[in-house]
N, C-alpha and C positions, 0 to 999 in steps of 0.2 A: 723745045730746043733739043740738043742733040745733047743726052747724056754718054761723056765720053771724055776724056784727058787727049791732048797731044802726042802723040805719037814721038817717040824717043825724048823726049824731056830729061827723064834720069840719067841717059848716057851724055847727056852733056852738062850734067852736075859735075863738073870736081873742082876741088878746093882750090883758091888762090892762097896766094901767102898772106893770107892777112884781109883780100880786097876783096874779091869774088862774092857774089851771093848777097848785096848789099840790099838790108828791107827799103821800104820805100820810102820811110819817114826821115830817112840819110838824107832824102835830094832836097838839095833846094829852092828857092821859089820861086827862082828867076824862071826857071822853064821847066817844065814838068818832062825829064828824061823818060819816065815808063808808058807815058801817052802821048807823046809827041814823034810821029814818027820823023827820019831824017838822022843827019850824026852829029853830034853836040858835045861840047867842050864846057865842060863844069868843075868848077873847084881843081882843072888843071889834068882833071879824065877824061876820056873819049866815049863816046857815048855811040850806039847805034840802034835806033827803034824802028820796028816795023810792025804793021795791023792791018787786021786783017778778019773778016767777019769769023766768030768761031757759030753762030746759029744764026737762024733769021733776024733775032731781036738782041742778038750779044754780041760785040765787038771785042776782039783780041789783042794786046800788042804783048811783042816780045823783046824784052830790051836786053843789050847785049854791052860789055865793059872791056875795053883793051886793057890786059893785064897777064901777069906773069902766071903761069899755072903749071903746077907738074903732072906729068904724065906718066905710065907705065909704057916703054917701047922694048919690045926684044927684051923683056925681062929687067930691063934696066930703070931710074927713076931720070927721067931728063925735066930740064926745065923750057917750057914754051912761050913767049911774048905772042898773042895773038886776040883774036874775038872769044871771050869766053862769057858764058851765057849766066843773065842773072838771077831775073825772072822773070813770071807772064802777069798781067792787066789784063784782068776783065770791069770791063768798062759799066759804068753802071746802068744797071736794067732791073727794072723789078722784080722783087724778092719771089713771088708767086711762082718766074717760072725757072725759079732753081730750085722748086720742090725734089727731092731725092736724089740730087746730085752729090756727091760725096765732098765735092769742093766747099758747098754751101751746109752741109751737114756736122757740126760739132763730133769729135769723137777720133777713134782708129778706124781706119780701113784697111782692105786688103783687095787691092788693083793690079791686075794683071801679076800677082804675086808676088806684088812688091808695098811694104808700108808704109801707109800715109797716117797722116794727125790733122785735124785741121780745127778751128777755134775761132770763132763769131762772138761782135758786138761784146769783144772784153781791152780792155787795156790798152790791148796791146794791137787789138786793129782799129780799135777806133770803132763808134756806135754806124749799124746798118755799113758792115764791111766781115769778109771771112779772108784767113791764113790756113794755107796749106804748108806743110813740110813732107820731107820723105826722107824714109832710113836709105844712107846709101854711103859708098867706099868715100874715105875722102882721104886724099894724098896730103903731105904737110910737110915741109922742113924741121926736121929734128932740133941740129944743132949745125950753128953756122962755120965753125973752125971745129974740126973737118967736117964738110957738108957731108949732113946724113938726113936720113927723110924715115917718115914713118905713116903707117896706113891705121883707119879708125872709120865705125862704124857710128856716124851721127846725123840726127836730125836738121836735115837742112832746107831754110828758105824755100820755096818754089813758086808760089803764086799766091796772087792774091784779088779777089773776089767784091766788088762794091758794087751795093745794090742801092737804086734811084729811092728819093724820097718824094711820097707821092704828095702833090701842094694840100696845104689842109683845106677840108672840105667846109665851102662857104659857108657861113654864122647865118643861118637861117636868120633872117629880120622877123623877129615876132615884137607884134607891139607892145610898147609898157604894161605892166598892170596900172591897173588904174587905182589911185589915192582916193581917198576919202577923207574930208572934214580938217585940209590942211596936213594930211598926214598924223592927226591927231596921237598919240598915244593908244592902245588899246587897252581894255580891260584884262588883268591876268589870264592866260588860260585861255585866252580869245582868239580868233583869224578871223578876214574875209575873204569870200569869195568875190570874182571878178568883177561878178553884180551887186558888192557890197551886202552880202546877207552874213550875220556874225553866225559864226560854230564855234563849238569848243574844239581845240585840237587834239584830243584823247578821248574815242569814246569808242563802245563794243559793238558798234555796226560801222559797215561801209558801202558808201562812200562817207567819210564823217562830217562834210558838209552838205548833208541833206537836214531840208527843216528841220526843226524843233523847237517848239512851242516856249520851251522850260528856259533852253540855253539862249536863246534870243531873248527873252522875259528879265531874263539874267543877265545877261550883258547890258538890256537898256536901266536897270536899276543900278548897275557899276557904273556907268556913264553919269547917270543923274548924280549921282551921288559924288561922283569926282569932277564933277561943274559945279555941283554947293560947295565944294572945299578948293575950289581953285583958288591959284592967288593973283591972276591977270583977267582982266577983261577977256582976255583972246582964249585963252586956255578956256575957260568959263563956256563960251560959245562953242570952240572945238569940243569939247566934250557934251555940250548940249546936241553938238550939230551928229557925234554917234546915236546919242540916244533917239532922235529923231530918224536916224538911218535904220537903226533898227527896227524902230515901231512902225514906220514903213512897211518892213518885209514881214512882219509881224504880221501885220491886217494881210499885207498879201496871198498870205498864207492862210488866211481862215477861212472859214462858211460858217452859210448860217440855213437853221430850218426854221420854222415856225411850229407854234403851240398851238395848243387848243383855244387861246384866245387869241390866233391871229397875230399875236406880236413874232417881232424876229430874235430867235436868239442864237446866237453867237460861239461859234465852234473853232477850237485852235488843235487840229488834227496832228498826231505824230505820221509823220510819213516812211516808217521800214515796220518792219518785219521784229517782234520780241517776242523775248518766252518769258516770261513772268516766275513760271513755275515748272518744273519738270512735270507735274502730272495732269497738268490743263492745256489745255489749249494753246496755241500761240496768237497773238494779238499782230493782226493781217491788215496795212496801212487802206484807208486809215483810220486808227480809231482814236478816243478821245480818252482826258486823264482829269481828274480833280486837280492831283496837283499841278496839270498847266494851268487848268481854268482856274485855278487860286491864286498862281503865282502875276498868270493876268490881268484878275482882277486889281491884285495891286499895284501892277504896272502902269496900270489907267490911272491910278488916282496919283501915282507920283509925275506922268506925263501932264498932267495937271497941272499940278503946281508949278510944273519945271516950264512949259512956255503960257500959261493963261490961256490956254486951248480949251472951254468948253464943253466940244463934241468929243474928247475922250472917255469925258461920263456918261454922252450917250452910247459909245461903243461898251463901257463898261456895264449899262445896265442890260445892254442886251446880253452879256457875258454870264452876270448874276444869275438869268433866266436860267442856265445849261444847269445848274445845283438843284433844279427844282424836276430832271429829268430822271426818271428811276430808272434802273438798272439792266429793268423788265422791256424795257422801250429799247432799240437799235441807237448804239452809241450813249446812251445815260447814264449817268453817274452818281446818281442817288440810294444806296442803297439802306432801308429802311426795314429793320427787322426786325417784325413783331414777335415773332416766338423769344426773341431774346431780349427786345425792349434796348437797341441803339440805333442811334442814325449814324452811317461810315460812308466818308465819301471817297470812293473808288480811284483810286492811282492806275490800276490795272483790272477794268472791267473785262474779265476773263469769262471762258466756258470754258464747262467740260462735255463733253459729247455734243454741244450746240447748247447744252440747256445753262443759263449765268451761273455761276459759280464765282463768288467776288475773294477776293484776297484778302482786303484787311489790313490794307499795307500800312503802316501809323507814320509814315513819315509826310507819305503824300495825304492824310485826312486832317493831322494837325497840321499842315500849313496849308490847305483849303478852308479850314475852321478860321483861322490867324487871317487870310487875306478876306473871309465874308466878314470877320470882328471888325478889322481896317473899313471894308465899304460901310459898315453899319453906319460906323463914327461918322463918316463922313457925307452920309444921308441927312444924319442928325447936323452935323453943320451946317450942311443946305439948307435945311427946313430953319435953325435956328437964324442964320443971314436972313430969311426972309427967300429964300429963292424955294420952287417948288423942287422935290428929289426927283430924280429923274427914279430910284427903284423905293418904293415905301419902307420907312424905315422898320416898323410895325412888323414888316413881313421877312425884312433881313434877320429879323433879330429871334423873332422866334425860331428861325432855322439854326443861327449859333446856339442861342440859349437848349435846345434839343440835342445838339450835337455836345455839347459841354455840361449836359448835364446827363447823360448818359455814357461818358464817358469810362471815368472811373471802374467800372466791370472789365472791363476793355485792355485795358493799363494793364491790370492783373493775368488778365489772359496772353500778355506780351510779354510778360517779366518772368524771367527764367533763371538758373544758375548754373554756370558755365567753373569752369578752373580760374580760378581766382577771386570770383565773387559772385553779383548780381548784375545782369546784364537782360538787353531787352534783343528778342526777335523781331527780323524788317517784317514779317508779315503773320498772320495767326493762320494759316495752313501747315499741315505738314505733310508735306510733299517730295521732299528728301527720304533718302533709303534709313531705313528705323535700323537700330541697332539688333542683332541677335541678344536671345537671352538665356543663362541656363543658371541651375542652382551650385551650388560648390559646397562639400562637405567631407566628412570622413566617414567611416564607413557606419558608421551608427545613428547617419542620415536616413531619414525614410518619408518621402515626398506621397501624403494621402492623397492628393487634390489637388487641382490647382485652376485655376479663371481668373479670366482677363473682364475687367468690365462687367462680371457674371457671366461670361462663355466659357467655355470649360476649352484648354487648351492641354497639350501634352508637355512639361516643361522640363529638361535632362537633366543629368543627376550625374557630378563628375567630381572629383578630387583634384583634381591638374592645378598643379603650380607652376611659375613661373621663374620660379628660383636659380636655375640653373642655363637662364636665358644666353645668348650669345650676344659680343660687343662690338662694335667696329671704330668706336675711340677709346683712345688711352688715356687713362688717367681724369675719366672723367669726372671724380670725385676733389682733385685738387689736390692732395696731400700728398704728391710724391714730391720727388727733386724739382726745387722752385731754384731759376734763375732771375735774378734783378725783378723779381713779383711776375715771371711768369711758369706756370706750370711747365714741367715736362712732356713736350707732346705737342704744346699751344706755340702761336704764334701773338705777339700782342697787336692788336690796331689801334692804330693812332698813340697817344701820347702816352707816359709812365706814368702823369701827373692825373690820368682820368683814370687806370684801369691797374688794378692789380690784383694778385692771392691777400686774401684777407682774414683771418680768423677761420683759414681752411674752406674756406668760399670765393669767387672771384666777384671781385669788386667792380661795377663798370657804371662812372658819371658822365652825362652828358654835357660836353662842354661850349656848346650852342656854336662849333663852328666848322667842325668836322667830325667824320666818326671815328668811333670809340667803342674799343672791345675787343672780341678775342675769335679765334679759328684756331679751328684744329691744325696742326701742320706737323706730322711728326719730320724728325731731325733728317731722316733721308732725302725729302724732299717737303720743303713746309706749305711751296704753294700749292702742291696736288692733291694736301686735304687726303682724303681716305682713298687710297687708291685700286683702281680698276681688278688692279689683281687681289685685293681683299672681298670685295663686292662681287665675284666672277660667280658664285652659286645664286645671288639674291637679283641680280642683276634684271629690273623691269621686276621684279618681284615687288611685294607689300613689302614697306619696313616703318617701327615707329621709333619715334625720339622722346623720351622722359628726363622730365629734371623735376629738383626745388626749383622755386624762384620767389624773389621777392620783386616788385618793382614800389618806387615811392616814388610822389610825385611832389616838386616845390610846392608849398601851402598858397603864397599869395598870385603864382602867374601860373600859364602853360603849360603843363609837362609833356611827356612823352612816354612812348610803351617801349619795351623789350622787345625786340626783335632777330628772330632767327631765319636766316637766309643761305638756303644750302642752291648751290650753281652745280651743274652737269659740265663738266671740263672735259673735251674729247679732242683732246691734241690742243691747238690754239683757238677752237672754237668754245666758248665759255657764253654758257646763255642760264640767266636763272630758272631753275630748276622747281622750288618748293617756296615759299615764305608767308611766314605767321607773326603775329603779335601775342606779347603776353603782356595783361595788364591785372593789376592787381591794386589791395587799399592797404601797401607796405607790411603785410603778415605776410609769411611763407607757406608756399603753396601747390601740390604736385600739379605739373602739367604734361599733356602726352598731345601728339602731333603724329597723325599717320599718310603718308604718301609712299609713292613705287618709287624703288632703287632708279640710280643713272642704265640707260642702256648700256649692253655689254661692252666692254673696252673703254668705258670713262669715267673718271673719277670723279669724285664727290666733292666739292669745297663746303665747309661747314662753318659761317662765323655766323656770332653773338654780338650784338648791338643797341643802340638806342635812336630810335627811330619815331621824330624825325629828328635831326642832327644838329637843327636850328635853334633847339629849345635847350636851355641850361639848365644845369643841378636837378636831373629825372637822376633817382637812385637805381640800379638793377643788379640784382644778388644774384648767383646763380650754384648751383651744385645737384653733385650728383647725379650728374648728363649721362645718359646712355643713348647711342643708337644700335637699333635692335633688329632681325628681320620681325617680320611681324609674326604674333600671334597667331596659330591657324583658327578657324570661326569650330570646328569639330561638332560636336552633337550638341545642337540649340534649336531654339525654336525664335522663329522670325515673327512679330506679332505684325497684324494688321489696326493703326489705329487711324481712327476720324479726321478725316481730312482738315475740318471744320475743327479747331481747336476750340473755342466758346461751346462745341455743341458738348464737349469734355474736357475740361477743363485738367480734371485729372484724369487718369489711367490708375485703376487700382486692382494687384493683382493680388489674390486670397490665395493663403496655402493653409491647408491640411498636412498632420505627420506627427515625427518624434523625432529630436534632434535639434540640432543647430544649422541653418542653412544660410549660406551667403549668397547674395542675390548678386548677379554678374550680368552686364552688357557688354558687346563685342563692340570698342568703339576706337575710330585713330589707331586700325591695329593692335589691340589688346585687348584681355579679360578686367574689364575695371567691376571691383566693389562698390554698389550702392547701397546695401542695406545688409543686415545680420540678424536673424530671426531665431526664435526658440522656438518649433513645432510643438502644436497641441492638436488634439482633434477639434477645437474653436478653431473655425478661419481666422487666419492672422493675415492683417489688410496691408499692404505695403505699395505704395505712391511708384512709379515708374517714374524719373526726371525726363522734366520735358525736351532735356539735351542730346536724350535717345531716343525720342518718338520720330523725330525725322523734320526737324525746323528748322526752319532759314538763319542762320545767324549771321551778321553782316558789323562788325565790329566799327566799319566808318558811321553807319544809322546813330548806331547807339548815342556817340556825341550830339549827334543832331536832335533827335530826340530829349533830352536835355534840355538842350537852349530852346526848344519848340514850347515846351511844357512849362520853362522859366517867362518866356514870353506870355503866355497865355494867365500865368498867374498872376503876371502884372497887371492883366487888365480885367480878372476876373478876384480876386483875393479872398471874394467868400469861400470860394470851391479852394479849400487848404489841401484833397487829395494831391491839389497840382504841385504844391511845392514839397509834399510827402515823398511822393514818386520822384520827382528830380532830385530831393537828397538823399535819397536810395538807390540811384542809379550811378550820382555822380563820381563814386566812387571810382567805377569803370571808365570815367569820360575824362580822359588828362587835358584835352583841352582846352574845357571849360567848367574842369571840377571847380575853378578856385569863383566862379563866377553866381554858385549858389551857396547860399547862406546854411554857416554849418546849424545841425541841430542843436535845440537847448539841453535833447537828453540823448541818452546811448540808446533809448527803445524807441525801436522803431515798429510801425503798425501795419498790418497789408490790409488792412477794413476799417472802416469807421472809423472815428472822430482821429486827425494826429494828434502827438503830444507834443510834437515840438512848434516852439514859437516862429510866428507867423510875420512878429514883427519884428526880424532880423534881417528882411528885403531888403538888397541895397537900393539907394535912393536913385543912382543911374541906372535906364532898362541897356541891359547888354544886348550889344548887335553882334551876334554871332553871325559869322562870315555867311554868306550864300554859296551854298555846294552844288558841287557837281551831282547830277539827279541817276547817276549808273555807279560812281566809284565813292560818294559818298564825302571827296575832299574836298577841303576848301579851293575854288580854280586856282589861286595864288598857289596852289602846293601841285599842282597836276607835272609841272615840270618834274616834279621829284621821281614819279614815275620812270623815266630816264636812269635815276641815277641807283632806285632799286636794283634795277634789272640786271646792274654790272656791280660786281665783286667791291668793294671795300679796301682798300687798300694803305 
């Protein structure tokens, strides 16, 4: 269209007394004076419109008012009755091709050297419409006794612009999804796909409804189980009729090879792409897992019971067969190691260079041990009914009895100590970056020697303290200026009745229905948390955070951990940034936490919490908070140790010297003290913690793990290591601390015989939830993931 204004328009602006220049939202409704062309009598005015194409695709009218106007004639001010003009209509046409037209452009202009204003889609034109004005002389009656007039430079009316609304674009018809089983109810944490195949809806690959052996396995035992507890006939079948949908796409999903005698056995393949480990290999679809093949095995026997289906035992005995395939064979999962005298059954049958390299994973071996225990029993049923087993029981059992009675070694090789207590690793590699190490001393330190393992390594010799570190919160010790129990500096979350300064510590109860706790926020502004222009040197830098903390968990139910969750805020976009747990067994405790600063220009939100928010009376103490940039790594030495944790259990490093030496790892950003030595010329042997070798730590396992080893102990009760280790562990596990029986004494053993009593078992076996097999939750809690991810408020 033709970018361009009318030609004389302004010179026929000038003011009425009052009338002239009328917007267009004056007329009204009877007839549309600004687009009707012809002359019209309205409200008792004469009216005159005329139109007239302004482009190919834009129509013009100009509407015109019989009214009184003054004028400038011969220098004098007269007054005129005649056509004075009001303004122009453009008629609507699509917005696209008023592109850079100044009519349809918000803002000032400057046209043929005279100013315009013009203003779209507000108020005052109404949505998909623009208003022009322009500065210009406007004549006026002063005062009426004696007529006097006066001249003024203003903003007036001119035109106005309305663009077509294009009709909405047809609702594409896509067909319904399709229901299943009545619309049944789903199992927490559950979807289907179109084709009815259950997923979980959170996990770390994509697309997240591609198979899985584990989450389908998993779904059809939440079904079974919520058709045993139905309370209608219909509900009972609907949920039975999931469980059957499942197991469905379940067998769809599998293969099978054959053995060396000819039988078929029974494969449930993962189908993406996983890394297991940073320093193996990645696990290339498809390959196969214990813990599906265990969790399917029990899926079979409870598909059993749930319709009187028979052939589920034959699918299950071909299933059994896959436990008897080693590790050394494409796709097996047996792994059997004589130099160290265990049988582990493989989650993640891994390589390194192509040659098997197994992990060790303990979540997925004790519930492949748990589901072949299940098929045992239930061979032995068979055979005792009188019916023949479809897998001999003789032959199931010596494979649990092997795997649970080589256990114990194993336990020990998983159990490590972390900031706050005893905790277990998801797998026995380490394959995580190892901590630097160096000595620290004063100057009358003298380092004769030193070996790793009996290698002889170079190990540095520094002084450096940490004493004079820098802060980037206030008052994170508590003891300054407290308002209504909260610190100066702090902002409180949630209630006054959960969280306050206490005995010069902050106090924060969980009150099972929101959160509860505390953020940084100093008084300038409290939601932006530490802000951009403090962070501007460290910013995408190392930084660590140290505190005290206590956490205490209710004795007879649930609890929950302490949690810190720092968000990256850069302007209105806020996305979680860092977050950690601290769990502890109610002693105080130092803890350190190292991640990278917010990228430059955004600030840091920092709150303290109790997590998850559903669970009541968790105690969490805290003080003495600093966030710090991080410690530099400086002159250390990086050790290499054994991938294979079983093949070294320890790491033991000998020093030679005189002096006193404190033994430091570079970990979370800081110099931490493990040990403190008196040099002699005897080697002096000092243990490495396995928290700095470079292992897996995975805080969801831990709980699992627990109930895994509680289950196993009910059905094994000779082997007392099992309830040893779960009350040694459970201290870590808020879950389902309250769910193992406390000891009879405070000593506790890591080898041979326990001392504590055995028969303090409770009499019901606890069904600890079925988890998620990547995040470690219970599916019922997956949703919560959501509510991490965003700020606390």
């Amino acid at each position: 269209m033709k970018k361009r204004i009318g030609a004389g328009l302004a010179a026929l602006l000038t003011a009425t007394l009052g009338i002239v220049a009328l917007p267009p939202t004056q007329a009204a409704a009877e007839v549309d004076v600004y687009t009707t062309p012809g002359t019209h009598t309205l409200n008792g005015r004469e009216w005159r419109t005329s139109c007239e194409p302004y482009s190919s695709t834009v129509d013009r009218c100009r509407a015109e008012i019989k009214a009184t106007v003054v004028k400038v004639e011969g220098g004098q001010f007269v007054e005129v009755t005649d056509w004075a003009f009001n303004n122009l209509t453009y008629k609507p046409s699509p917005r696209s091709t008023w592109a850079g037209n100044p009519l349809a452009t918000p803002g000032e202009h400057v046209i043929g050297g005279r100013q315009w204003r013009t203003e779209c889609d507000t108020a005052q034109t109404g949505r998909n419409a623009c208003r022009s004005y322009i500065m210009t002389t406007v004549y006026g009656v002063k005062t009426m006794t004696p007529r006097t007039y006066e001249q003024s430079n203003q903003w007036v009316f001119n035109n106005i612009v309305h663009f077509s609304v294009a009709p909405p674009a047809p609702t594409p018809t896509t067909p319904p999804k399709p229901t299943y089983c009545n619309a049944a109810p789903l199992p927490a944490g559950f979807a289907l796909t179109d084709e009815g195949r259950p997923y979980v809806i959170k996990a770390p690959y994509t697309p997240v409804d591609m198979y899985n052996p584990t989450s389908i396995s998993n779904f059809i035992r939440n079904a079974a189980k919520a058709s045993n507890d139905a309370q209608t006939t219909q509900a009972r079948q609907d949920q039975k009729c999931l469980a059957l949908l499942g197991a469905q796409h379940l067998m769809k999903g599998s293969e099978t090879t054959t053995n060396a005698d000819g039988e078929t056995v029974r494969w449930f393949p993962y189908m993406f792409r996983f890394s297991a480990n940073p320093t193996l290999d990645d696990l290339t679809a498809p390959w196969h897992s214990g813990l599906a093949q265990g969790g399917v095995l029990t899926t079979f026997t409870l598909l059993t019971d749930l319709t009187g289906d028979r052939t589920w035992l034959d699918r299950g005995a071909e299933t059994f067969r896959s436990f008897e395939v080693p590790v050394t064979e494409p796709g097996g999962i047996l792994n059997r190691n004589e130099e160290h005298g265990f049988l582990w059954f493989e989650e993640y049958p891994t390589t390194q260079d192509g040659t098997s390299f197994p992990t060790t994973v303990l979540n997925g071996h004790l519930e492949a041990v748990i589901g072949l225990n299940l098929w045992h029993r239930r061979m032995v049923a068979e055979q005792s009914a009188g019916r023949t087993p479809v897998s001999d029981p003789a032959e199931v059992k010596a494979l649990v009895d092997e795997a649970v009675g080589t256990l114990e070694p194993m336990l020990d090789v998983h159990e490590l100590e972390i900031d706050g207590g005893t905790l277990t690793s998801y797998d026995a590699v380490r394959g995580y970056p190892a901590a630097p190490l160096r000595v620290n001393g004063t100057s009358t330190l003298n380092v004769g020697s030193a070996a790793l393992n009996g290698q002889r390594i170079t190990l540095p010799k520094t002084s450096d303290t940490w004493s004079t570190r820098d802060t980037f919160l206030v008052n994170g010790n508590f003891n300054g200026n407290v308002v209504g129990g909260v610190p100066e500096g702090w902002t409180r979350l949630g209630s006054s009745s959960y969280s306050r300064v206490e005995n010069g510590y902050y106090r924060i109860t969980s009150g099972g229905n929101a959160w509860q706790g505390l953020e940084f926020g100093w008084s300038e502004n409290p939601s932006k948390g530490v802000p951009a222009s403090w962070l501007k040197d460290v910013a995408g830098k190392p930084m660590t955070l140290t505190m005290r903390a206590s956490v205490k968990y209710p004795a007879d139910r649930a609890g929950a951990s302490g949690r810190i969750a720092l968000y990256e805020q850069c302007g209105s976009d806020v996305k979680l940034h860092y977050e950690n747990v601290l769990r502890g067994s109610g002693q105080w405790a130092d803890y350190t936490f190292g991640f990278n600063a917010p990228k430059a220009g955004c600030d840091l939100r920092v709150q303290f919490m109790v997590s998850p928010y559903n669970r009541d009376n968790t105690v969490f103490l805290l003080d003495d908070v600093h966030l710090s940039s991080a410690q530099t790594v400086g002159s250390s030495v990086t050790p290499k140790y054994d991938l294979r944790v079983y093949n070294t259990p320890q790491n033991v490093l000998s020093l030679t010297g005189s002096g006193r030496a404190t033994l430091q790892a570079h970990y979370n950003g800081r110099w931490q003290d493990f040990a403190t030595v008196d040099l002699t010329n005897a080697p002096v042997d000092i243990v490495i913690p396995e928290r700095f070798t470079g292992r897996n730590i995975h805080l969801g396992y831990h709980e699992t793990h627990v109930g895994e080893l509680m289950q196993l102990y009910r059905a094994f009760p000779q082997h007392g290591y099992l309830l040893e280790y779960a009350q040694r562990w459970a201290p870590m596990a808020p879950s389902v601390h309250h769910t193992v029986p406390k000891p009879s004494t405070s000593t506790t053993l890591r080898t041979g015989a326990s001392t504590m009593s055995i028969d303090a078992v409770v009499d019901e076996a606890y069904e600890y939830p079925v988890v998620d097999q990547f995040t470690g939750l219970p599916y019922e809690d997956l949703d919560l993931l959501d509510e991490l991810a965003k700020p606390a408020s």
